[in-house]
C-alpha positions, 0 to 999 in steps of 0.5 A: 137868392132875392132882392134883399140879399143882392146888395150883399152879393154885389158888394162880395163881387166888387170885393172879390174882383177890385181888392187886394189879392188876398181880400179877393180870395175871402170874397170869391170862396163866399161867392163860391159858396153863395152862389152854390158853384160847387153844387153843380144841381143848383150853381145855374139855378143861383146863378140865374137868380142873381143874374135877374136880380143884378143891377147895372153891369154888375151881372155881366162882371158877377157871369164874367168872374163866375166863368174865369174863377169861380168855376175853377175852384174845386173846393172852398178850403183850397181856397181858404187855406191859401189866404189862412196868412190874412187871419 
């Protein structure tokens, strides 16, 4: 997590809350993943990091996506298997 790397993140969140439904699915299981959500040892850790690093009102929709989503899902692949018609 650092400054280099926060463009990158914000594009994957506004993918992952304005696209298509099955776009959004791709783009949270990365958020999911880089955001180390499933670890709970390092998800508030990340998540406190991109929150410092975050421009504009991008960190209130990234905690915002972060509570009603992501910290839904149990596993990547759930996620992914569900989309597995977009490849």
């Amino acid at each position: 997590m650092c400054k280099v790397g926060a463009p990158i993140l914000e594009a994957a969140l506004v993918l992952a809350v304005s696209a298509t439904t099955e776009v959004k699915k791709i783009y949270q299981a990365f958020l999911w993943i880089a955001l180390g959500i499933g670890n709970k040892d390092t998800a508030q850790y990340a998540l406190s990091e991109y929150l410092t690093l975050a421009e504009g009102e991008n960190g209130k929709l990234m905690l915002s996506l972060v509570q009603k989503t992501l910290s839904k899902i149990e596993s990547v692949e759930d996620v992914l298997w569900t989309t597995s018609e977009v490849f």
